[in-house]
C-alpha positions in Angstrom: -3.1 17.5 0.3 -2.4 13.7 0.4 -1.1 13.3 -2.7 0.4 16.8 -3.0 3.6 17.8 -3.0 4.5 21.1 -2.2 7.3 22.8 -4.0 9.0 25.9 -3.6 10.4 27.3 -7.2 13.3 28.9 -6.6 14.9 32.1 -8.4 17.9 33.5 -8.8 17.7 35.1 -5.5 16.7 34.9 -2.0 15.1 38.0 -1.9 13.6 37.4 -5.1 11.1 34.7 -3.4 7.8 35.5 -2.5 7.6 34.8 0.7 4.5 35.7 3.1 5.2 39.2 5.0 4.8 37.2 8.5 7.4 34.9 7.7 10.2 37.4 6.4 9.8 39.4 9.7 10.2 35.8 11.7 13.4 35.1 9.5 14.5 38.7 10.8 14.4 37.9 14.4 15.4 34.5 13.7 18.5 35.1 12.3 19.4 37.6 14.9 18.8 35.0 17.6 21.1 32.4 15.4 24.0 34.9 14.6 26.4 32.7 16.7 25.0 29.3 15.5 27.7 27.6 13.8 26.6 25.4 10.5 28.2 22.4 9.3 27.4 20.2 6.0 27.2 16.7 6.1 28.6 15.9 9.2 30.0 12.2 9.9 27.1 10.5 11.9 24.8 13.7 11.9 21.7 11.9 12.1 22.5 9.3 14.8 23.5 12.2 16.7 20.4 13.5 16.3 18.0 11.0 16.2 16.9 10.6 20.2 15.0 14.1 19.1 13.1 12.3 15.9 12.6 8.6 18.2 11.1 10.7 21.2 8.8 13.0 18.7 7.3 10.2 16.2 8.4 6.8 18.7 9.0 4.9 15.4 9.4 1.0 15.5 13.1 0.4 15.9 12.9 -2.0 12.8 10.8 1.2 10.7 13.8 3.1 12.3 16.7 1.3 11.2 15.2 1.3 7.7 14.9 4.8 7.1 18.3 5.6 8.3 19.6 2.5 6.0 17.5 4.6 2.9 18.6 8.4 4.0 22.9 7.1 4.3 22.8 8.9 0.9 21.2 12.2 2.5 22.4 15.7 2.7 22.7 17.1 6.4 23.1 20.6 7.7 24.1 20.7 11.5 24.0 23.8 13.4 25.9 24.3 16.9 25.5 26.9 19.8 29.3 26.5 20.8 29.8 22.4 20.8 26.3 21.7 21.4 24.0 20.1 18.2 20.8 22.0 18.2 19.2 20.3 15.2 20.1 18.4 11.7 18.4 19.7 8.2 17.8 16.7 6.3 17.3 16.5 2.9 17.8 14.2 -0.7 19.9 15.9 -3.2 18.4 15.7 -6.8 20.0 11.6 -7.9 20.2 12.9 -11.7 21.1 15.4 -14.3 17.6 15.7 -15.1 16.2 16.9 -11.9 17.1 20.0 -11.1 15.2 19.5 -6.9 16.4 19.0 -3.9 13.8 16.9 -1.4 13.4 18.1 2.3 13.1 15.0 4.9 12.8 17.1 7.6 14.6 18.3 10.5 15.5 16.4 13.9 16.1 18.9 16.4 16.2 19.7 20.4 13.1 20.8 21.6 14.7 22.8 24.4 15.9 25.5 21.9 12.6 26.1 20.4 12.8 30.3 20.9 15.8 29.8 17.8 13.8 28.6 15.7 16.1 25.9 14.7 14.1 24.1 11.6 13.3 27.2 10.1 16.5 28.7 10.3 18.4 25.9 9.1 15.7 25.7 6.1 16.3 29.3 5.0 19.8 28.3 5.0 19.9 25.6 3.0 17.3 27.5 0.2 19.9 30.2 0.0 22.4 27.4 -0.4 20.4 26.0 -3.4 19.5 29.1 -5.2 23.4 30.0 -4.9 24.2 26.3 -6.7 21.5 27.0 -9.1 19.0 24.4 -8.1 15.1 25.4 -9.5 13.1 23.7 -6.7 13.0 22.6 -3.6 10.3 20.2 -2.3 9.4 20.3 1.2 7.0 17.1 0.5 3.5 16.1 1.1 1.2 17.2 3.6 -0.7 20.8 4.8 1.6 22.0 7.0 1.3 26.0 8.1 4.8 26.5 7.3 4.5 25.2 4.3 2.3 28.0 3.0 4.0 30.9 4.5 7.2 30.1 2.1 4.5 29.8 -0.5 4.9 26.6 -1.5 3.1 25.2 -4.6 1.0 22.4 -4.7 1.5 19.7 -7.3 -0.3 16.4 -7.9 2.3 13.3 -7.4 2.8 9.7 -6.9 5.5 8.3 -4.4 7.2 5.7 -5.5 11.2 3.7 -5.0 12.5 2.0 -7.7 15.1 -0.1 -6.1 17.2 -3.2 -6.9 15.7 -6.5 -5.6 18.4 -6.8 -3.2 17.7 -3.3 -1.3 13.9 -4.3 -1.1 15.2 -7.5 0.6 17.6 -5.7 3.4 14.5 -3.4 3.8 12.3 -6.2 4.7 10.1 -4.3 2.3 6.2 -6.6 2.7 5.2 -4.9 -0.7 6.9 -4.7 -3.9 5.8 -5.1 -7.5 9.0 -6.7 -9.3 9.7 -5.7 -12.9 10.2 -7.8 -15.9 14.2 -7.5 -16.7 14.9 -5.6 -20.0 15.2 -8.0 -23.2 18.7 -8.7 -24.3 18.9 -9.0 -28.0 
């Protein structure tokens, strides 16, 4: 699945997804274990808050680091709290136009130590109930194979990556690669 995305269509209900048996028991007992977990949305300085959790997981290059957080300013963020402490941070890119109707998932940073909550998948059920509620058809959890990824019975869909940026944001990326494009004609 290397070039596949996997996207979950969404209806007009939660209940109405077709989720794997496993995985609707696990949201049972994960949502019990969360029922004093506090959520907040896009929290001021969410993902420096959390990112010590993604930097020991993945060890990114600082400079590979500070350009991802430079190119995900513009994400969405659900927090959740047990009491004042951050547990994890849901990540993910809002649909950028009127024509797409999906929300990306970037992934989830969260504290290892509170693993038996379940944190990323609770805060993803969340945030799909969230987007059904505001309407939104799909909602990509990206490429790759990952197990979880077939228990919410995602679809897989051939695609191409690709940023269109201006030249400016590929030169405060320190981007190595770029194919520039001719400017439109003015007539």
């Amino acid at each position: 699945g290397e070039n596949k995305t996997n996207e979950i269509i969404l209806p007009r209900s939660f209940e109405q997804l077709s989720l794997r048996q496993d995985l609707r028991k696990d949201l049972r007992r994960i949502e019990k274990k969360n029922a004093e977990t506090r959520l907040v949305r896009n929290e001021k300085g969410a993902l420096q808050k959390a990112s010590k959790w993604f930097l020991e997981q993945f060890g990114e290059e600082p400079e590979d680091f500070k350009r991802r957080m430079h190119l995900w300013g513009k994400a969405s963020t659900l927090s959740a709290y047990a009491r004042n402490e951050l547990l994890a941070v849901h990540i993910t890119m809002p649909a950028n136009n009127a024509i797409s109707n999906t929300i990306y998932y970037l992934g989830c940073w969260w504290n290892r130590e509170y693993k038996t909550a379940s944190p990323p998948t609770f805060l993803l059920k969340k945030d799909i109930e969230q987007a059904i509620r505001n309407g939104i058809r799909t909602y990509d959890l990206g490429i790759g194979d990952e197990p979880y990824k077939k228990q919410w019975n995602a679809t897989q869909r051939q695609t191409k990556y690709y940023a269109k940026m201006s030249k400016q944001l590929a030169e405060e990326l320190e981007l190595k690669q770029y194919i520039q494009t001719k400017p439109p004609l003015h007539h």
